[in-house]
N, C-alpha and C positions, 0 to 999 in steps of 0.2 A: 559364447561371445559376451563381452560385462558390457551392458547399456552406457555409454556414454550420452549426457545431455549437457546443454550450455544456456546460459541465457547471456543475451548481447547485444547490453546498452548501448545509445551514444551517447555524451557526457554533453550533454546542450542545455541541461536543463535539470530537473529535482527527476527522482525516481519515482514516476507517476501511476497513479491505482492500476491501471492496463497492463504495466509494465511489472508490477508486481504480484499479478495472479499470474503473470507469463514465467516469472520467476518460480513461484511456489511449483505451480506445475511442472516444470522441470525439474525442478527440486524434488516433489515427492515421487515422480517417476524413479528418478534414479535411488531415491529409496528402495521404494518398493522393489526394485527389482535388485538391490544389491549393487548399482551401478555407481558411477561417479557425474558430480555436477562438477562444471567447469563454469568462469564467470571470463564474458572478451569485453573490455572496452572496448567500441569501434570507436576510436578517437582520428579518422582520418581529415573529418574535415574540421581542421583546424584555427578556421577563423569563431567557428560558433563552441568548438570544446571549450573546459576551460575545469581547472582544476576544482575548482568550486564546486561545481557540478559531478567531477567524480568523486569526491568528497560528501556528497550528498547521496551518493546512489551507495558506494562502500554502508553508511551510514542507516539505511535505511534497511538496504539488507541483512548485515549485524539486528538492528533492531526487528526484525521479525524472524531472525535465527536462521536465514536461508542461508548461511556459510557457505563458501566454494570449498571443494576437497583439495585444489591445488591452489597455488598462487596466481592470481588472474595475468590475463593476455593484453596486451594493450598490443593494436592494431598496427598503426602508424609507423611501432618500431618494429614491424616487419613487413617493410613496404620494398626492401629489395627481394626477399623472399618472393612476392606477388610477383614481380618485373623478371624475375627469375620464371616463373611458371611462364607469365607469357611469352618470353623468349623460346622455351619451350615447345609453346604450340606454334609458333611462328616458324620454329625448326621443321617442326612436322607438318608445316602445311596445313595444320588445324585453325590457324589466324593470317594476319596480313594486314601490310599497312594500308590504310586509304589516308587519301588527300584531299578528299575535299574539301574546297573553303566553308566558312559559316554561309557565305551566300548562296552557295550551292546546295549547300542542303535547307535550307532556307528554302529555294526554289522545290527542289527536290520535295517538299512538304506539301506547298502550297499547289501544284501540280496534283499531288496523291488526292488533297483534298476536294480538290474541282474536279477528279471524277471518280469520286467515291472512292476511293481506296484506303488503307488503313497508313496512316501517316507512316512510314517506317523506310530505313535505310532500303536503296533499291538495290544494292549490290555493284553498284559505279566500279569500285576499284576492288573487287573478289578477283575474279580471273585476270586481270589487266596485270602487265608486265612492269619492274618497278622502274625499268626504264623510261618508262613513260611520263615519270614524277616531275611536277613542276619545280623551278628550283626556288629555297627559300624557305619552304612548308614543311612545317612540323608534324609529320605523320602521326594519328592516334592510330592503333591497333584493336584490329576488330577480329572474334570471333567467328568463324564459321558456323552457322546455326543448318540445322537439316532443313534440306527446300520439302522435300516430299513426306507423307507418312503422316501416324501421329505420335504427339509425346504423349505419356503415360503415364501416370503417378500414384502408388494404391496409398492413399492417406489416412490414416488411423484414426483421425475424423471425418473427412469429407468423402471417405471411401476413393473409389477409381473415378478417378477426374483425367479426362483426355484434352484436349490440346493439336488443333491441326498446326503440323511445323511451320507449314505455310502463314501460321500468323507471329511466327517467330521473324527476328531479322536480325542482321551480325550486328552484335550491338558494341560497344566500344569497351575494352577493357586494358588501355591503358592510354592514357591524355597522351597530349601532343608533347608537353612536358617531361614525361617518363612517368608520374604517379597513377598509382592503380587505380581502377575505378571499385566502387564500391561490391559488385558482383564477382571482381575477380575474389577482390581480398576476401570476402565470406564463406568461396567455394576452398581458396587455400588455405584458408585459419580453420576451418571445419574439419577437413581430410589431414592436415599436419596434426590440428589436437585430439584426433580420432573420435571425434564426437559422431555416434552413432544413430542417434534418434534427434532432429531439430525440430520441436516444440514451440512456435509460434503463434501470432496474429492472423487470423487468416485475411489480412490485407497481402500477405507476403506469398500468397500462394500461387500467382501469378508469375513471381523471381523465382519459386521452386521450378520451372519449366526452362525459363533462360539459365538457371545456374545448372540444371543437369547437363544443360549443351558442355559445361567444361566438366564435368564429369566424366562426360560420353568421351570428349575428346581429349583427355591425359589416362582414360583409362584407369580410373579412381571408383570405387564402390558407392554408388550411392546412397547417401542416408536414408532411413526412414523416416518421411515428414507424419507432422501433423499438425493442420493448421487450425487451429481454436479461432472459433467466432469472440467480433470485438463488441464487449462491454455500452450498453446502450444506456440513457438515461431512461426515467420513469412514463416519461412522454413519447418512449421508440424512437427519441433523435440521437443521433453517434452522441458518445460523453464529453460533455464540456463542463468546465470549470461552475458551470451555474449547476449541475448535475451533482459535479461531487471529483473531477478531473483535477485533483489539487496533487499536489506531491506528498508520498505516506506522510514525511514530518510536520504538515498538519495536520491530519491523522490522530498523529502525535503530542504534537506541542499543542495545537490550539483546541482541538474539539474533544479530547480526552482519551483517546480508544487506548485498549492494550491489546498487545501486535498478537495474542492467542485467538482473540477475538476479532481482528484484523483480516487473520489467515482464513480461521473458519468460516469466516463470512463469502473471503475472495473463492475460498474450495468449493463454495456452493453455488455460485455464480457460474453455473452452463455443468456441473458435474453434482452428485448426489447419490446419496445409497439409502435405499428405502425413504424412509419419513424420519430417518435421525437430522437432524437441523442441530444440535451441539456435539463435534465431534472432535476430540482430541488432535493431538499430533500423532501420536500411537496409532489410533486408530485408524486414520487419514493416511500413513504409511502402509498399514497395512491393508486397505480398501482402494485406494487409490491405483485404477487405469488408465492411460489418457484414452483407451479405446470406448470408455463410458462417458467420455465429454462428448454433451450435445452440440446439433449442427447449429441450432437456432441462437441469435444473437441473446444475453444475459442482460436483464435490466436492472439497475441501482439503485436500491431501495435503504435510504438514510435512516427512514425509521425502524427497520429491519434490524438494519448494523448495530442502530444504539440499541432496541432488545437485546440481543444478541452480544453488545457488549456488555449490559446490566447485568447477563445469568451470568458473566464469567469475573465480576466484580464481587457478584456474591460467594465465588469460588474459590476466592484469591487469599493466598495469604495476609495475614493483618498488616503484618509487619512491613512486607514489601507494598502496600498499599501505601502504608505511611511513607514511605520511603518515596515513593512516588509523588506524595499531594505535594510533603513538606516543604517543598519552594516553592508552590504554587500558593499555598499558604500563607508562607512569610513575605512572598510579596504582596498578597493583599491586605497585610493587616502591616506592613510599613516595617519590617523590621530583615535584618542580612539573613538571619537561617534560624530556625528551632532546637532548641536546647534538648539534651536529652529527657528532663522531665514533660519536657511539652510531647515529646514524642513518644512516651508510656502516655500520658491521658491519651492520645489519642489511639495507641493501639489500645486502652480498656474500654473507648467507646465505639471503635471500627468496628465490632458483633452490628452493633445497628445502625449506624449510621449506612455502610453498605448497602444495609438492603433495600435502603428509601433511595439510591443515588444509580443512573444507568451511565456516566461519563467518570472520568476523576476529576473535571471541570466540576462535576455538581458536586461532586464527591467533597472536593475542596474547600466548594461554597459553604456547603452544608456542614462542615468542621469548625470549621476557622473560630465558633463561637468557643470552645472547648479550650483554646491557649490563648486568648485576650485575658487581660487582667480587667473583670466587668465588661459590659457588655458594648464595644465600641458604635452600631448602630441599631436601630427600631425599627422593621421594615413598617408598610401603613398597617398592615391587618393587625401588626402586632400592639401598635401602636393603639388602634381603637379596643382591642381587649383590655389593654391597658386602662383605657382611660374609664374603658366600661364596668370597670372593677368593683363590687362594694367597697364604702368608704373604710377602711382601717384594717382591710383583709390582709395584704400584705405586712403590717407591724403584727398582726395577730399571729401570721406565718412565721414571721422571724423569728418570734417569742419562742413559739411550740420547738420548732425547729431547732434553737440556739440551745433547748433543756433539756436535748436528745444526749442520754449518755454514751450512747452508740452508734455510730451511722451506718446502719445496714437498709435494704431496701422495702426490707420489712416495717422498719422502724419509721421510716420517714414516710412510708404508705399510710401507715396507722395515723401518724403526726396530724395528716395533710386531710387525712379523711375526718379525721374530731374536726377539725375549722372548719371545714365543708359542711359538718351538722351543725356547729354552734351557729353557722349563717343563714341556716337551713337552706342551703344548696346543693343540686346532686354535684359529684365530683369534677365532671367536666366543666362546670361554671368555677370551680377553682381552680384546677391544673390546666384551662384556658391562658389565663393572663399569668401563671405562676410558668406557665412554659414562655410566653412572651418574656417577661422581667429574665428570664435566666440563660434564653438564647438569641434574644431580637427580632425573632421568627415565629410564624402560626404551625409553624410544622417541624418537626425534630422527633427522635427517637422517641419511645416511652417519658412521658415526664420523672417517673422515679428511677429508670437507668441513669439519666443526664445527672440528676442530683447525686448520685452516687460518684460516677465519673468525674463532674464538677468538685467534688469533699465538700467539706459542709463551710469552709472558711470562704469559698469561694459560693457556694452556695447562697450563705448567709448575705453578703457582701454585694451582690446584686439586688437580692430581694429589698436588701436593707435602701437602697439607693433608691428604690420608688415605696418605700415603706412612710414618706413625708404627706 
């Protein structure tokens, strides 16, 4: 049998961190095992959907390489399919209409709850004749749920979880309108796209016992669940947006991450293989069970992810690094986009720059001095080395500097060290404020890489600007 998986948004909103270790997880299963991913939009309810949002889920999935193997499902435009099934069980006896009003079952609630009972359909119109229908009312269709017994479910995380039916009740699976309800549509879009194994939240583990009821009763095979514990923050409260519950594309846009180091993070969030903490996609296909996903809720740990994205930044290739900063770049230094030459400096000083940087936000920051023409600002520390300079170090620098017939890093090592002795200072009292004057900053790669990268006109031309 080939593992079918699916993961199955609804477009309400961005494609949220929860949502997208729900993805990867179904996504690596059906690697590993040679299977297929299927992607459903559940866009039923349609005053909160909105294209925007599915535009944003496509989007983010693309951006961390979860690709669907088929062309996705969109819900809504098989909603007579749904009405279709339930006419079905209505045939068989397996459903039936009720009628009661909202105030009835309103009553019907408030009854259960004054003496103790668990709020739920009492069965009013299960065996009643349809003769009996008042006239006017728009019947929903309900379900027959088993009165007796228990339900059953061996779950590939939660293990055998039972279920007395008795706390089942016919729940409604098709409005009074004719649209389906949400339960039906997930049990027929499941068994139509022959998704084998459902890989979810285990908030949904509870619908895994009402959605076998339609199983049981069209005589459908049911899937293998497994319901994954949901993503907590650092304090053990559910994830919220103060936690780190943003949509991947900030992730993305705002906080720097790249989606390798994105995934690997989400993989290790409730699942693990020994004491590897950086682990490929290769790898991750080929190690990956959902039967190794822990029961215990995963917490969120920000300073984690950004380690974690720093090893994989120092991993990266130069070029697609650049590729990455350079609009981030050029909008902080005022300008539409970076010329090709700006984008060789910066891959001949991405060797070091990367490995001081754990986001492409810093990554960015910490660039940006490399394709200014001079040095646009001086942050304070850089500022007071500046000012804390001996008098005429910097003309002396130029000088040496400017008589260099070669600019190797050899050469401008030696340069930088004679002025260091003519001042009788050890080195770091000069490449102190000579790394200030040439990047604005108290911190930057090696001082004699930057010069190199910088060339010496550009070199020269900074120093020269505080050489007064």
């Amino acid at each position: 049998m080939t593992v079918v998986t699916r993961f199955a948004p609804s477009p309400t909103g961005f494609l949220h961190i929860g949502g997208a270790r729900t993805a990867l997880y179904n996504w690596l299963y059906a690697k590993h095992t040679g299977g297929k991913f299927l992607l459903r939009i559940e866009d039923t309810d349609r005053e909160r959907s909105t294209p925007e949002a599915v535009d944003a889920i496509f989007d983010g999935l693309n951006w961390l390489g979860l690709t669907a193997d088929e062309e996705p499902t969109f819900q809504f435009a098989r909603r007579d399919r749904h009405a279709e099934v339930a006419q079905q069980l209505l045939d068989a006896g397996k459903a039936y209409y009720c009628y009661c009003s909202p105030e009835e079952l309103t009553a019907m609630r408030e009854k259960a709850r004054a003496e103790g009972r668990p709020m739920k359909y009492d069965g009013t119109w299960r065996d009643r004749d349809a003769s009996e229908a008042p006239e006017g009312v728009k019947p929903v269709v309900r379900v027959k749920a088993p009165l007796e017994g228990d339900g059953v479910i061996n779950d590939q995380v939660q293990g055998e979880v039972r279920v007395g039916n008795e706390q089942l009740d016919d729940y409604v699976i098709l409005r009074g309108d004719g649209t389906p309800t949400y339960m039906l549509s997930v049990v027929v879009d499941d068994h139509d796209m022959g998704v084998t194994n459902v890989i979810r939240g285990d908030d949904h583990l509870t619908n895994a016992f009402r959605q076998k009821v339609i199983y049981d009763a069209m005589g459908w095979e049911v899937p293998t669940f497994a319901h994954i514990p949901l993503i907590h923050g650092p304090d053990g409260a559910k994830l919220s947006k103060r936690h780190g519950a943003l949509g991947v594309d900030a992730y993305r846009d705002e906080m720097g991450f790249l989606p390798e180091a994105l995934n690997n993070y989400l993989l290790r969030l409730g699942w693990g293989h020994g004491d590897d903490e950086v682990i490929s996609a290769e790898q991750a296909i080929e190690w990956f069970d959902i039967t190794d996903v822990g029961k215990g809720a995963a917490r969120f740990d920000f300073a984690k992810l950004t380690n974690l994205n720093g090893i994989y930044l120092r991993q990266a290739d130069d070029k697609r690094l650049v590729d990455e900063i350079a609009p981030l770049i050029a909008k902080q230094i005022g300008v539409d986009g970076l010329d090709a030459s700006q984008k060789e400096i910066l891959i001949n000083g991405m060797a070091g720059l990367k490995e001081r940087a754990k986001t492409l936000i810093e990554l960015a920051d910490s660039s940006a001095f490399y394709v200014t023409d001079g040095v646009n600002s001086v942050n304070e520390k850089a500022q007071s080395l500046i000012d804390g300079a001996p008098e005429g170090l910097f003309k002396e620098l130029a000088n040496s500097l400017e008589a260099l017939d070669s600019w190797t890093e050899e050469d401008v090592d030696a340069s930088v060290r004679a002025i260091a002795e003519k001042f009788e200072l050890k080195l770091g009292k000069v490449a102190q404020p000579l790394r200030a004057v040439l990047t604005g900053s108290n911190s930057s790669p090696g001082i004699f890489e930057v010069m190199i990268v910088l060339g010496k006109t550009q070199t020269l031309k900074r120093i020269r600007h505080f050489d007064a």
